[in-house]
C-alpha positions in Angstrom: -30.0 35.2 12.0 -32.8 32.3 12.7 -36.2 32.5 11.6 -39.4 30.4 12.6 -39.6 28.0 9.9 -35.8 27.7 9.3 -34.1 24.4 8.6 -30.8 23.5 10.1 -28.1 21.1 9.2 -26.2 19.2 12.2 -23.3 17.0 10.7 -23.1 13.4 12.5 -19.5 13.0 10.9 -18.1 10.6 13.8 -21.5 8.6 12.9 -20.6 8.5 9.6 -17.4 6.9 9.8 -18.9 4.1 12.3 -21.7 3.7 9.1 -18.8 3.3 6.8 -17.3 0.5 8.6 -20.2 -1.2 9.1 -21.4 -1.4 5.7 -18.1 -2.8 4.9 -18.4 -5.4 7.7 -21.5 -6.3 6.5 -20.4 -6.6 2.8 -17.8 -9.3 4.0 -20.5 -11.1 6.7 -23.5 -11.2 4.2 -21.8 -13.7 1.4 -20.2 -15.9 4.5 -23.7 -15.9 5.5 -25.2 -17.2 2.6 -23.2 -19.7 2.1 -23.0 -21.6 5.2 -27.2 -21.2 5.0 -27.1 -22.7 1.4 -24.2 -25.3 3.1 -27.0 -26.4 5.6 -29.8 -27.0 3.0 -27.4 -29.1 1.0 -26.6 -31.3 3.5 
């Protein structure tokens, strides 16, 4: 039974998953990234 003052949980799981692949997209992108900036400054 709710209350006033009750929390409740809602579960994003499908959001989750698009997280997850993000954050391993951008664990690949980030180091390409960086070096093709440091590439630029050197040249």
């Amino acid at each position: 039974r709710m209350r006033n003052r009750d929390l409740v949980y809602v579960s994003s799981a499908p959001f989750a998953e698009v997280g997850k692949v993000l954050g391993v997209f951008s664990t690949v992108a980030a180091p390409i990234a960086s070096g093709a900036s440091l590439y630029s400054v050197a040249r």
